[in-house]
C-alpha positions in Angstrom: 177.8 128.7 134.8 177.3 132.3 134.2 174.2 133.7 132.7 171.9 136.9 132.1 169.5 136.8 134.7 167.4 139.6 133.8 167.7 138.0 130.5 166.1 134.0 132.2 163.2 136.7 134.1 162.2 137.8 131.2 161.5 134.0 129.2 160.4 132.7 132.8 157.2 135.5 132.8 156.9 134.8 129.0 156.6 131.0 129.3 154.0 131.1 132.2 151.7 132.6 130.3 152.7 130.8 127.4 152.2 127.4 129.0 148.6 128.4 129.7 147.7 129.2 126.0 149.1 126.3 125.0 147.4 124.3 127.6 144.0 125.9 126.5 144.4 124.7 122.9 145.6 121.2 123.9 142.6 121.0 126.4 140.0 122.4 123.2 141.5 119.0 121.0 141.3 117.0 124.1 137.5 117.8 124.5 137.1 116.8 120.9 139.8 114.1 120.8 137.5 112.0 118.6 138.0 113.7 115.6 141.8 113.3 115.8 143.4 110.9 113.5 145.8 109.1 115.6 149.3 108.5 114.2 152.0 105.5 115.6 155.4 106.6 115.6 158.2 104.2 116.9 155.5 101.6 118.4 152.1 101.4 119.5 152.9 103.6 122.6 154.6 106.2 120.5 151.8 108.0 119.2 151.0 111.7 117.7 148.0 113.1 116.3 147.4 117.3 114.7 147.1 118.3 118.5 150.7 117.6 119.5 151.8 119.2 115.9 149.4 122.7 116.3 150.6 123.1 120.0 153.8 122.8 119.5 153.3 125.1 116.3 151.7 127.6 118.8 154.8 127.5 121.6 157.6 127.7 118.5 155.5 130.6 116.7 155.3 132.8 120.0 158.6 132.5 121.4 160.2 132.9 117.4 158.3 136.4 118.1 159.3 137.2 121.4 163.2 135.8 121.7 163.9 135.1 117.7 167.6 134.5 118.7 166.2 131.8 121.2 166.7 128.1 119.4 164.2 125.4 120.0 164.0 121.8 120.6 160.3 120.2 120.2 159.4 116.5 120.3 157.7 116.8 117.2 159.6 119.6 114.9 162.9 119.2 116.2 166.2 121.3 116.7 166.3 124.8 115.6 169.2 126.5 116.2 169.3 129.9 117.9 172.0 132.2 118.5 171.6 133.8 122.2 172.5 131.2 123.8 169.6 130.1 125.3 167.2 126.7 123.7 163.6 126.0 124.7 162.9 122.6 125.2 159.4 121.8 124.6 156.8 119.1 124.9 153.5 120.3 123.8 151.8 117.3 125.1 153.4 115.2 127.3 151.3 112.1 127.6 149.8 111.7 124.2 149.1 108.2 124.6 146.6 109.1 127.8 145.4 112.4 125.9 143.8 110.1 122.9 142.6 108.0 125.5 140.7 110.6 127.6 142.9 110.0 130.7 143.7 113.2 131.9 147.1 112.5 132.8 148.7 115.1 130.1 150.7 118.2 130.2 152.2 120.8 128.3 155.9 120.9 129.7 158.4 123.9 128.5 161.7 124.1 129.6 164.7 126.7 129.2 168.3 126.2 129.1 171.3 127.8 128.2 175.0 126.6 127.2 174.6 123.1 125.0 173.5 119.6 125.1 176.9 118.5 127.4 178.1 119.0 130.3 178.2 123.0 129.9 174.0 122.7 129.5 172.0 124.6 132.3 168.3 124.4 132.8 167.8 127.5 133.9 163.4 127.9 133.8 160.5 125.2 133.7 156.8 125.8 133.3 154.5 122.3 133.2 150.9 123.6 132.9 148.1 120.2 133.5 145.2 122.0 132.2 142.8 119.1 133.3 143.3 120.6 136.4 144.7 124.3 136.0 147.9 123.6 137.7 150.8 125.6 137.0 154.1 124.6 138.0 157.3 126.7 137.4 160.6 127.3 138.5 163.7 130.1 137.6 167.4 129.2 138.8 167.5 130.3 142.1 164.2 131.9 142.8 162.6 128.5 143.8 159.4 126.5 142.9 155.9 127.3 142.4 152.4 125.7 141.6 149.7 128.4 140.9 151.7 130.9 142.2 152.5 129.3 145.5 156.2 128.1 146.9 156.6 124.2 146.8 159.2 122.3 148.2 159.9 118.3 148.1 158.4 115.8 150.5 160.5 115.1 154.0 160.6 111.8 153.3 163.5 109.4 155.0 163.1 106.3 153.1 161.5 104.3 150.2 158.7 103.4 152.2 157.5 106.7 153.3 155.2 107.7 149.9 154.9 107.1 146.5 157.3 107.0 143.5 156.9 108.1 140.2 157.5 105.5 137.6 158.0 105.2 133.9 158.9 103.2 131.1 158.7 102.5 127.6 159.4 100.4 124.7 162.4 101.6 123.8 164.0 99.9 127.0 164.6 96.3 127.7 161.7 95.1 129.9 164.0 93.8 132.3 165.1 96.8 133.7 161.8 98.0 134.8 161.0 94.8 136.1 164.5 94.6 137.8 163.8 98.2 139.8 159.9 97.1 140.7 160.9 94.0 142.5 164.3 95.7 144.0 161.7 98.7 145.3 158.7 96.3 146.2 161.5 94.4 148.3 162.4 97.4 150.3 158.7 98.0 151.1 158.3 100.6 148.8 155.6 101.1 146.2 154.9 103.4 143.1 152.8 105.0 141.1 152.3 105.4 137.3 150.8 108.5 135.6 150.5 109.0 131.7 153.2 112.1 132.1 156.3 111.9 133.3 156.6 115.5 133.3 153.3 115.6 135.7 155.5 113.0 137.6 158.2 115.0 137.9 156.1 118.1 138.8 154.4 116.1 141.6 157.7 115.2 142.9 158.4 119.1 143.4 155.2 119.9 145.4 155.4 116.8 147.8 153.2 114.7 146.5 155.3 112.0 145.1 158.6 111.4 147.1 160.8 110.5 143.6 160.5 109.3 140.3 162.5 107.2 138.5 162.6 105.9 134.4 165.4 104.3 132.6 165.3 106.7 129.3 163.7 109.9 128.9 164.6 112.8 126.1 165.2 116.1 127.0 161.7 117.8 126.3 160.1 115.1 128.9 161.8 115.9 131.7 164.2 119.3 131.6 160.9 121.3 133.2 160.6 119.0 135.5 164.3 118.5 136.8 164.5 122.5 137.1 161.2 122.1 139.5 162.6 119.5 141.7 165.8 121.4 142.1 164.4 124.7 142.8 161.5 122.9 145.4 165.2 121.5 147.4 165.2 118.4 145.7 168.1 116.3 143.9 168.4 115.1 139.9 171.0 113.4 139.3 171.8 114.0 134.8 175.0 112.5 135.0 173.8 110.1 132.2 172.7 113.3 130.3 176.0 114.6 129.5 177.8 113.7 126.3 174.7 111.4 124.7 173.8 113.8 121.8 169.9 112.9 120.8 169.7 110.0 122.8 167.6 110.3 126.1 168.9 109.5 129.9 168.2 108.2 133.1 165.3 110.4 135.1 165.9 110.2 138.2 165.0 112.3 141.5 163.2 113.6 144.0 163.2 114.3 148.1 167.0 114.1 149.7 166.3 111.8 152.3 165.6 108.7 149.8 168.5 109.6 147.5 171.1 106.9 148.8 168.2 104.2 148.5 166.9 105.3 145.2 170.3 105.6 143.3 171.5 101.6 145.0 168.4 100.1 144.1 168.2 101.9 140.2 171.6 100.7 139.7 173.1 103.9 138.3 176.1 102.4 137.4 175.1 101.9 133.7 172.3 104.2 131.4 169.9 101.9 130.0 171.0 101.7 126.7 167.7 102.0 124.3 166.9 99.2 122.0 166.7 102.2 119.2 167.4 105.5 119.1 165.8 108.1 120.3 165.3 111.5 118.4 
């Protein structure tokens, strides 16, 4: 797909210091998380509180000023439609449930595409800023993968048992399918690792630290940073499961090239894990 790349340079630079002022005011709640009236959405993991709200306030108010044609997708405000042909897909804390816990396992995770939510969608820029430790990931289409600054590129791993994966779930899914993938991976000597962000999974996967990740149903604002990083670090995502599925979330999956054969057999890509409810 075609697009203006002067045009992607310009909201990449924007959103990198835009993920650090966002970051900054999610890390001020997060120092005083015990004030914060704690919400439940869809179940007791799904939870939201007035810091997820005022940061995502934050990222929509600054881009609306700096790309008002831009439209935006938020976890907690929605679609907004734009007419430039480009869409933000934000998540201004990814990990809430470890952020109101005091785990610092939580990031703020901005994506950019352009095209629509089928298979003509691009992810074209990712920024995941983990304030807990001033690490700034980012990626543009074709100018590769950075963290602080510095290139990244995906583990050279050749199998499952050569590092950690990344792993994820929630209760939207049927428990059997996590279970099904832990004893399938624990069975071919591999082992994982679970962190209270996906998108700091992800990220991890595009600076080598983690060789993949892997969870049955994500939605777009979790993981369309994160795929952009992997991709531009020489890794592989595979979103066939993303095309066509309107609001619903996919399968995340990805990570270094020499486990992908492994991975895909033993996630069972054949079939999405259909949610047991929808997923906005």
């Amino acid at each position: 797909m075609s697009f203006d790349r002067d045009a992607v340079r310009a909201r990449h630079a924007f959103a990198l210091g835009l993920g650090r002022r966002a970051g900054a005011l999610a890390l001020d709640f997060f120092e005083r998380r015990d004030a914060l009236v704690i919400e439940t959405k869809s179940s007791s993991q799904d939870l939201v509180s007035r810091a997820d709200r005022e940061v995502e306030e934050l990222i929509r108010t600054a881009i609306a000023e700096a790309f008002p044609q831009d439209g935006l997708l938020g976890e907690e405000y929605g679609l907004q439609d734009g007419r430039s042909g480009f869409t933000w897909v934000i998540d201004p804390i990814d990990g809430t449930a470890a952020f109101l816990n005091g785990i610092r396992s939580w990031t703020v995770s901005i994506g950019l595409t352009t095209g629509g939510p089928t298979g003509d969608e691009e992810i074209v820029a990712g920024v995941i800023y983990d304030p807990c430790a001033d690490e700034l990931f980012d990626a543009i289409a074709g100018g590769g993968a950075r963290l602080n600054g510095q290139p990244i590129s995906v583990a050279a791993a050749g199998g499952l048992g050569d590092g950690l994966i990344g792993f994820g779930i929630n209760l939207k899914v049927p428990p059997a399918v996590g279970a099904g993938f832990l004893e399938r991976l624990l069975i071919e000597g591999g082992a994982f690792l679970r962190l209270g962000s996906a998108a700091q999974m992800l990220a991890h996967v595009a600076a080598g630290r983690l060789i993949a990740f892997y969870e049955p149903l994500l939605s777009r604002w979790d993981c369309y940073a994160g795929f952009c990083l992997i991709r531009e670090a020489g890794g592989w995502v595979d979103d066939v499961f993303w095309r066509d599925r309107g609001s619903l979330g996919g399968i995340a999956l990805g990570g270094a090239p020499g486990v992908r054969a492994a991975l895909t057999r033993i996630v069972d890509i054949g079939q999405p894990a259909e949610p047991l409810r929808a997923t906005a």
